[in-house]
C-alpha positions, 0 to 999 in steps of 0.5 A: 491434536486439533486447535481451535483459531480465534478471529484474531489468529486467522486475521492476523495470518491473512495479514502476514500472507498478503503483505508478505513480510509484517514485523513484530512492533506493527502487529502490536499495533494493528491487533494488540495496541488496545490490550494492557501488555500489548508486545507481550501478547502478540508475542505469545501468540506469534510463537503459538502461530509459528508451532503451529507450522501457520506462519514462518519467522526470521529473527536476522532483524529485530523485532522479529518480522514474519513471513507466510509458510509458503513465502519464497523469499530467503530470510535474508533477502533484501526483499523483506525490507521492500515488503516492509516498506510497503507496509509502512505505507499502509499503516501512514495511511490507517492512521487518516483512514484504513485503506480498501481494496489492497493489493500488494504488489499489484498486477493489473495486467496479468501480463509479464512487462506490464505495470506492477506497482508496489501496492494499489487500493482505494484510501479517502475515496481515492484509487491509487497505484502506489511505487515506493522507491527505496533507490533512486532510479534515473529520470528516463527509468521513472519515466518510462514507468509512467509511459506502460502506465499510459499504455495501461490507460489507452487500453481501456482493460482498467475500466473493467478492474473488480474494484471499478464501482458499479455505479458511476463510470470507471475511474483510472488510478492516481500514480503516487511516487513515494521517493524522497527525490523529485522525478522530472516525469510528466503526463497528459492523460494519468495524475501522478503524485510525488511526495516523500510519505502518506503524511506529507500527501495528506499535508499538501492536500488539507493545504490545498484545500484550505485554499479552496475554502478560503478562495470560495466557488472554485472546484475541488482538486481533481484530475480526470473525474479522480478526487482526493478526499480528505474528509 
């Protein structure tokens, strides 16, 4: 017997493979929030999608969260919470402005020991390699984090990154530290960005840029050709 997917099925399986690991409540609200009985729905098809052997469950948390069929993580790992860490950063952000160009847990390397940030993509204008930390980790650690970032940097390979634009010179990512800790870590050459959420940054730049209007001609926040737009 053959079944035809609807757009909906084959978004929200697209979705579940690149995030890895996507709860119930936020399916709800980035494919059904507009429908009259919304949980309800999404779990009508969540169950047609799981027989249908398209997407793979663990109910050890609830509301039930759902992972890709070929997802090589145990359904208790603790992994799960990192990937739905991710993803609560994702939907901060889709309630300013939808994301672009995600990536999760981003390579940009292609190298074993080069940076690997929980989640790049481009969000009000701006590119971002994004580290969520659930831990807290010790200053020379963070630190050392942002020095491969550096490496990264003097290596000239991110300037020829697919999401580059075409149309003006390349732009090297902000690094934005997600923690609820403060980390002692500094550079000369890459924008790094420490705040506890999405909603925190945009609170500090509207502040920012508040400012700017009030004190008139001076230049918008920026570093290195990198702008945060928030218009």
């Amino acid at each position: 017997m053959s079944f035809r997917l609807s757009q909906r099925d084959k978004d929200i399986t697209a979705f579940i493979n690149q995030f890895r690991a996507v709860d119930r409540d936020s399916l709800v609200d980035l494919f059904f929030k507009q429908l009259k009985s919304p949980v309800n729905a999404c779990n009508s098809v969540m169950v047609r999608l799981y027989r249908l052997g398209l997407i793979e469950r663990t109910q050890q948390y609830s509301p039930t969260v759902y992972l890709p069929v070929d997802a090589k993580i145990k359904k208790n790992s603790q992994k799960i919470l990192h990937f739905l860490s991710i993803l609560d950063v994702y939907k901060q952000m889709c309630a300013y402005s939808v994301p672009k160009h995600v990536i999760v847990e981003d390579k940009p390397t292609g190298r074993k020991g080069g940076i690997e940030p929980d989640l790049f993509c481009i969000f009000k204008g701006s590119p971002f390699w994004i580290e969520i930390q659930r831990n807290q980790y010790s200053e020379q650690k963070m630190q050392a984090k942002i020095n491969l970032d550096e490496e990264f940097f003097f290596s000239d390979e991110w300037k020829a990154l697919q999401w580059q634009p075409e149309d003006r010179a390349a732009i090297f990512p902000s690094v934005m530290l997600i923690t609820p800790v403060r980390y002692a870590v500094n550079s000369e050459h890459i924008r790094i960005i420490q705040v506890a959420s999405i909603h925190e940054l945009m609170e500090k730049y509207r502040s920012s840029a508040k400012q700017q209007r009030d004190a008139k001609p001076i230049k918008s926040a920026s570093s290195g050709g990198i702008k945060i737009n928030l218009t």
